[in-house]
GUPA-644715 format. One record per residue (C-alpha): residue in three letters; x, y, z; residue number from 1. Coordinates in nm, 3 decimals. Layout:
BEGIN
["ALA"; [X; Y; Z]; NUM]
...
END
This chain:
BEGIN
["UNK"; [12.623; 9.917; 4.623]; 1]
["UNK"; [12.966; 9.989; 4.508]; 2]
["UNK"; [13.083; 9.885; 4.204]; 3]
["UNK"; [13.260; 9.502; 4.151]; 4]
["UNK"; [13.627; 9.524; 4.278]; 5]
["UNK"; [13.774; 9.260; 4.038]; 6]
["UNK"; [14.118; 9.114; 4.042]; 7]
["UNK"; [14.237; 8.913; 3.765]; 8]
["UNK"; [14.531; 8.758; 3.873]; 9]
["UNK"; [14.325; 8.579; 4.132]; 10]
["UNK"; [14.030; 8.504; 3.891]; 11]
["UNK"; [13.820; 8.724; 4.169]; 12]
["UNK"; [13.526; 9.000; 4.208]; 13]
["UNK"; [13.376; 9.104; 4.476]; 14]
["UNK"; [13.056; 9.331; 4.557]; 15]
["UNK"; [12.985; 9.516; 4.894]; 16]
["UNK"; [12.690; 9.677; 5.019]; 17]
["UNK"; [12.461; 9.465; 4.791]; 18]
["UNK"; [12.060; 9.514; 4.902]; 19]
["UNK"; [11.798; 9.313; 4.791]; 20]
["UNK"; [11.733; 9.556; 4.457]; 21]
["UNK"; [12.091; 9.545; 4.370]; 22]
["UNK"; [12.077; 9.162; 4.312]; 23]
["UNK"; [11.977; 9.174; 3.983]; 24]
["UNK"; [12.252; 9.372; 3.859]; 25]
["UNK"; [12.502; 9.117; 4.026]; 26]
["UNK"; [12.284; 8.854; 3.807]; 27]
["UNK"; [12.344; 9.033; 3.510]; 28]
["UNK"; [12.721; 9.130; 3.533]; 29]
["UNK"; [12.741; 8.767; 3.621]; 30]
["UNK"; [12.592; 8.653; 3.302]; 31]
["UNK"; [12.818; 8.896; 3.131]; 32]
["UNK"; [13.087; 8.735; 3.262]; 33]
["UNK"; [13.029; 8.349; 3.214]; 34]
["UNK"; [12.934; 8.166; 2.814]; 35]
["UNK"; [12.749; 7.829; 2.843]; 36]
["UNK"; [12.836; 7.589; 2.949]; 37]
["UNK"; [12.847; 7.686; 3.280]; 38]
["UNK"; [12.799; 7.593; 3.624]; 39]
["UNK"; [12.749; 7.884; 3.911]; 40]
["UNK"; [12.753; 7.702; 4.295]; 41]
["UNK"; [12.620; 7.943; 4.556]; 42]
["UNK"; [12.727; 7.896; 4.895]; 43]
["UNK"; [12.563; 8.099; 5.168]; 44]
["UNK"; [12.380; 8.133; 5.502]; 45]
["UNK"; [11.983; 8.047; 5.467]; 46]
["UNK"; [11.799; 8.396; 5.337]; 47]
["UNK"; [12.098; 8.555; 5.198]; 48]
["UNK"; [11.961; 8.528; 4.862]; 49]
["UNK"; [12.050; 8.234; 4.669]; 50]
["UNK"; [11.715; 8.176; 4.498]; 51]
["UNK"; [11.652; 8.543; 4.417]; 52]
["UNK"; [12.029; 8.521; 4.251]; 53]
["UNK"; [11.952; 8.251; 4.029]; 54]
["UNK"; [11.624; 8.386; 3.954]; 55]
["UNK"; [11.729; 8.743; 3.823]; 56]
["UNK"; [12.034; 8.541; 3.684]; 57]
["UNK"; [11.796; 8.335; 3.472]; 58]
["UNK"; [11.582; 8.670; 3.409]; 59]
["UNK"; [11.879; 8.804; 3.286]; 60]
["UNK"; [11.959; 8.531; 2.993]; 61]
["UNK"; [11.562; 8.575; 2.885]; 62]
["UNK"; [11.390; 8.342; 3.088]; 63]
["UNK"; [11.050; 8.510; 3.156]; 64]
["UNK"; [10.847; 8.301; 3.447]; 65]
["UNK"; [10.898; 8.249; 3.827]; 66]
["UNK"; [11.189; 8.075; 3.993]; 67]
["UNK"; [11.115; 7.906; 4.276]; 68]
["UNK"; [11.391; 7.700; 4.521]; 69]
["UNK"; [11.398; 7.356; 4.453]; 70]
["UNK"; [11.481; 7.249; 4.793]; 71]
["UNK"; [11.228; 6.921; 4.791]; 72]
["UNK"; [11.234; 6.863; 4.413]; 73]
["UNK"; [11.645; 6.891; 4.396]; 74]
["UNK"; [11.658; 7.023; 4.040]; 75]
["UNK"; [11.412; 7.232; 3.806]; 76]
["UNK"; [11.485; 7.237; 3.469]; 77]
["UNK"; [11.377; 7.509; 3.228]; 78]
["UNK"; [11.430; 7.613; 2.840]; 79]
["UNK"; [11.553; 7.908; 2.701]; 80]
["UNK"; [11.560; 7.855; 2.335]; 81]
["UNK"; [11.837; 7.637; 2.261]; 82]
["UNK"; [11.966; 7.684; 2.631]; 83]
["UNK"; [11.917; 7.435; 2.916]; 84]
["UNK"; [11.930; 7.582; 3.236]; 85]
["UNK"; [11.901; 7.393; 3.587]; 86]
["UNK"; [11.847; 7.467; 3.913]; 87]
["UNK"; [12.008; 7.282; 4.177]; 88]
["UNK"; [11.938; 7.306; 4.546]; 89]
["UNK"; [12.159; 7.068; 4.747]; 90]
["UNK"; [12.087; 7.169; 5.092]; 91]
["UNK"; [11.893; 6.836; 5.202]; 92]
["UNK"; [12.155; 6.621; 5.067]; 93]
["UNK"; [12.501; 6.608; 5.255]; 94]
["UNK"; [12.814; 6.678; 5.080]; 95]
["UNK"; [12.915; 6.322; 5.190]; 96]
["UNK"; [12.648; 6.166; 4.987]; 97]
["UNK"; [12.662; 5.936; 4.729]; 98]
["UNK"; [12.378; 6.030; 4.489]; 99]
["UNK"; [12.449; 6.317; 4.276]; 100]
["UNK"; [12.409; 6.090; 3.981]; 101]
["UNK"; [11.994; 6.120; 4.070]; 102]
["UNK"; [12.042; 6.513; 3.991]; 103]
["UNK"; [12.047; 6.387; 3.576]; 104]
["UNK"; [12.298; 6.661; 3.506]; 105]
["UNK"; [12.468; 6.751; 3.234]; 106]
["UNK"; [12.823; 6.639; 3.177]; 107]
["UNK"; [13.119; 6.904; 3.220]; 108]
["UNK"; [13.127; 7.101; 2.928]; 109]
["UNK"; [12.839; 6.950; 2.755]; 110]
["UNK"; [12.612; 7.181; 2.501]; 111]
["UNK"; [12.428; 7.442; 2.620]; 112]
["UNK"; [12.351; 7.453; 2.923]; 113]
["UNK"; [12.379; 7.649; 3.252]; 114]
["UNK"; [12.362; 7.471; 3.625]; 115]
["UNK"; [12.309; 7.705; 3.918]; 116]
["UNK"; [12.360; 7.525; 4.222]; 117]
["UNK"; [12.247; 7.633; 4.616]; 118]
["UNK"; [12.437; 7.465; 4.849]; 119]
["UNK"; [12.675; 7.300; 4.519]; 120]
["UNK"; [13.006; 7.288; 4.720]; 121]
["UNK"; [12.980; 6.880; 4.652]; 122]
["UNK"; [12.940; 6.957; 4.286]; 123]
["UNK"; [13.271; 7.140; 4.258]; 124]
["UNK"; [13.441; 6.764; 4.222]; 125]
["UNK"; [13.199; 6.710; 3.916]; 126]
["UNK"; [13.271; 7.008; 3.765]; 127]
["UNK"; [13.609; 7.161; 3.842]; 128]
["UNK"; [13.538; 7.423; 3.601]; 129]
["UNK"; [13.352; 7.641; 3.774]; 130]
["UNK"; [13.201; 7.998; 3.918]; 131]
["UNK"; [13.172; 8.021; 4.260]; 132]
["UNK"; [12.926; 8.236; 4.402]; 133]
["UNK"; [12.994; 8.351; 4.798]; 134]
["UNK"; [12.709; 8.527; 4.962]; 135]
["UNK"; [12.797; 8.658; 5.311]; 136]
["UNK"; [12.554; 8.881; 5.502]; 137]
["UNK"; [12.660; 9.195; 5.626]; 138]
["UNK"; [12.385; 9.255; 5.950]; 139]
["UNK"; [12.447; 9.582; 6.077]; 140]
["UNK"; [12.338; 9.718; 5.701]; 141]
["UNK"; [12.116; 9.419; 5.608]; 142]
["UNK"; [12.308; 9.395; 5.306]; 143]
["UNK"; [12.551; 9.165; 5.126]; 144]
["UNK"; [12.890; 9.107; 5.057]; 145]
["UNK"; [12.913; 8.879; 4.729]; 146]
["UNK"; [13.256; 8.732; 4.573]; 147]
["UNK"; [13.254; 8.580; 4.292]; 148]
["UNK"; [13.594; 8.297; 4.163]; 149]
["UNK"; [13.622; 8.154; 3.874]; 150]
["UNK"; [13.718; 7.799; 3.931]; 151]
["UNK"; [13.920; 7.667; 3.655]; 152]
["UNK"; [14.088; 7.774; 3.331]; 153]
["UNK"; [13.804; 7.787; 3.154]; 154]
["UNK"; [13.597; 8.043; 3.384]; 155]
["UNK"; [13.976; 8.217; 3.467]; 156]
["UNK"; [13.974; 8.295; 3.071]; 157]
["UNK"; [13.620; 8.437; 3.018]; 158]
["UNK"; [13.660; 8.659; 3.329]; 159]
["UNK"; [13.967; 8.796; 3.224]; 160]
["UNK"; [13.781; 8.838; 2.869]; 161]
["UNK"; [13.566; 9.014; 3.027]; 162]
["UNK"; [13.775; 9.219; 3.187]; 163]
["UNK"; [14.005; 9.341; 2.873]; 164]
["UNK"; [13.657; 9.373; 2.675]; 165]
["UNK"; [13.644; 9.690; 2.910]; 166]
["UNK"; [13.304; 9.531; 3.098]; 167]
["UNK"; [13.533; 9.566; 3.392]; 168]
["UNK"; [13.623; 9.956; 3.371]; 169]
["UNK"; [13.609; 10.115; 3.705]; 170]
["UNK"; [13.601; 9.807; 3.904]; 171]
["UNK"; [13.889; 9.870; 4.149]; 172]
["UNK"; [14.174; 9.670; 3.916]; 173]
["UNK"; [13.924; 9.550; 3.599]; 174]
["UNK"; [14.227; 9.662; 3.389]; 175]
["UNK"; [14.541; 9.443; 3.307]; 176]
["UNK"; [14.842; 9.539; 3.284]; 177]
END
């Protein structure tokens, strides 16, 4: 996997070549990137590793048991300290659907808390502040190609923070100028 090509005049990185063992360092420069409260939608094909995203994502802020998709349950909460983090699997519902009131999320920017979302293209609307997570498999090298936006000023700023903190040395444009 080659390192994150990030460009911060679109708000945009982007990983190619990711395996299966290079998720977890995707999870953690993504953690790096974001501050609570924040919401992470993952859009992708079935098996291209949503759930194992969110799971070393978690890992990666401290959480230390299994994460399992919540396909039939819809949301899974879990604690983390003073940290409230859900998991959100909307592929059942359909992005017409009335309904995501049922999820009991958190308001936009309210305390700490971190929503990843499978399938969360409906709860962009909610929460126009937000990272969005592409996953696109690659099937001739059964690997990944992952971009990551940040949706919104608030994500815009703490990528670009990230970026001038030097986390984004070497990253094909992770400088500004």
């Amino acid at each position: 996997m080659r390192e994150p090509v990030v460009d911060p005049r679109t708000a945009e990185a982007e990983w190619e070549g990711v395996g299966e063992d290079d998720l977890g360092i995707v999870a953690r420069t993504l953690t790096e990137m974001f501050c609570p409260p924040a919401v992470v939608l993952l859009i992708g094909p079935l098996g291209s590793g949503k759930t194992t995203l969110v799971g070393k994502m978690f890992w990666a802020m401290g959480l230390r048991q299994s994460v399992k998709s919540p396909t039939f349950d819809l949301v899974h909460r879990y604690r983390l300290d003073d940290l409230a983090l859900y998991h959100v699997d909307l592929y059942r519902l359909s992005a017409e659907e009335e309904g995501l009131e049922i999820l009991d999320l958190p308001a936009p920017e309210e305390g700490s808390t971190v929503i990843a979302a499978e399938w969360g293209e409906p709860l962009g609307a909610i929460y126009p502040d937000h990272w969005k997570v592409r996953i696109d498999l690659e099937p001739a090298s059964e690997t990944r190609r992952i971009r990551l936006t940040a949706q919104g000023p608030r994500a815009g700023a703490q990528l670009r923070a990230w970026i001038v903190a030097g986390s984004g040395d070497g990253a094909g444009g992770g400088s500004e100028s």
